[in-house]
C-alpha positions in Angstrom: 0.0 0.0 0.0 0.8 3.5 -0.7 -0.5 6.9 -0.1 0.0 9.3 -2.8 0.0 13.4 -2.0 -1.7 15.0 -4.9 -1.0 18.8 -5.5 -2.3 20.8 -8.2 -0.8 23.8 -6.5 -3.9 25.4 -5.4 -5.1 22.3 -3.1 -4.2 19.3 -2.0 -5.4 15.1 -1.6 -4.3 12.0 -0.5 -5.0 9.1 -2.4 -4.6 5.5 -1.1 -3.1 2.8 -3.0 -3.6 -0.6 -2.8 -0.6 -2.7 -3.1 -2.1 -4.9 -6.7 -2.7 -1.4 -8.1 0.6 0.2 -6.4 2.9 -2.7 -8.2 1.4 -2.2 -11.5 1.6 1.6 -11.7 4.7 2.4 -9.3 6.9 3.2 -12.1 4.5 5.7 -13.4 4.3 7.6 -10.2 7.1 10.2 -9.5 7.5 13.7 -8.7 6.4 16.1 -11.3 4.9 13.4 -13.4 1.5 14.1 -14.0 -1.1 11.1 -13.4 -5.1 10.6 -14.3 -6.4 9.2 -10.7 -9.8 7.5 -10.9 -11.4 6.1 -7.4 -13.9 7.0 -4.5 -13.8 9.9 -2.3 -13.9 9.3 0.9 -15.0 12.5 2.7 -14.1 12.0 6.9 -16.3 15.4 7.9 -15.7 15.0 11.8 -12.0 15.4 10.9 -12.4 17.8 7.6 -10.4 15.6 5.4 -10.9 14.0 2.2 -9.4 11.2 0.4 -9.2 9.2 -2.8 -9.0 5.5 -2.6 -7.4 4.7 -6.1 -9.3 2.3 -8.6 -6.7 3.3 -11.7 -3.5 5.4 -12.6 -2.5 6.5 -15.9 0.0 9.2 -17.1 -1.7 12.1 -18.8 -0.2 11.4 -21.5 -1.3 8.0 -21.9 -4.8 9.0 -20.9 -4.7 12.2 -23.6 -3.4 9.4 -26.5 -6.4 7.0 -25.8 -9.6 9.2 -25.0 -9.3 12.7 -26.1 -9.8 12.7 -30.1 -10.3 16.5 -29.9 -9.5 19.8 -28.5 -11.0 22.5 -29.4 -10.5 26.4 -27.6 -12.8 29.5 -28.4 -11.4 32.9 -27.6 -12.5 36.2 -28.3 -10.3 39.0 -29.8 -10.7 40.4 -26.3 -9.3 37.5 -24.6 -6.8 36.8 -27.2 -5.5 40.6 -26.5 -5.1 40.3 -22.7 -2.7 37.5 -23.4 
């Protein structure tokens, strides 16, 4: 088992990794490697702490290659200005 501090700089969350999940995807994890985490919240509100028991990990990347077929960003002139 594992227990994995997510930061996405504004917030952070613990997730929880199982050890038949943690030996499949422990070369994946590292610092500064971004990671798609899919799993139930668990939300203790006594104690005002949440946390993610992992189901699946996938680098971004691998998770951008296999489900996102498109991308597509609307700006206005306006936004496109304040740049």
């Amino acid at each position: 088992m594992a227990i994995l501090q997510i930061d996405d700089s504004h917030d952070r969350i613990e997730a929880v990794i199982f050890s038949d999940l943690y030996d499949s995807v422990k070369n994946v994890i590292s610092i500064d490697n971004s990671v798609i985490v899919e799993g139930e919240v668990n939300v203790d509100t006594y104690n005002d702490y949440t946390r993610v028991n992992a189901l699946l990990i996938e680098p971004l990347t691998q998770y951008v290659n296999n489900n996102i077929k498109s991308l597509s960003v609307d700006l206005s002139y306006r936004e496109l200005s304040q740049l």
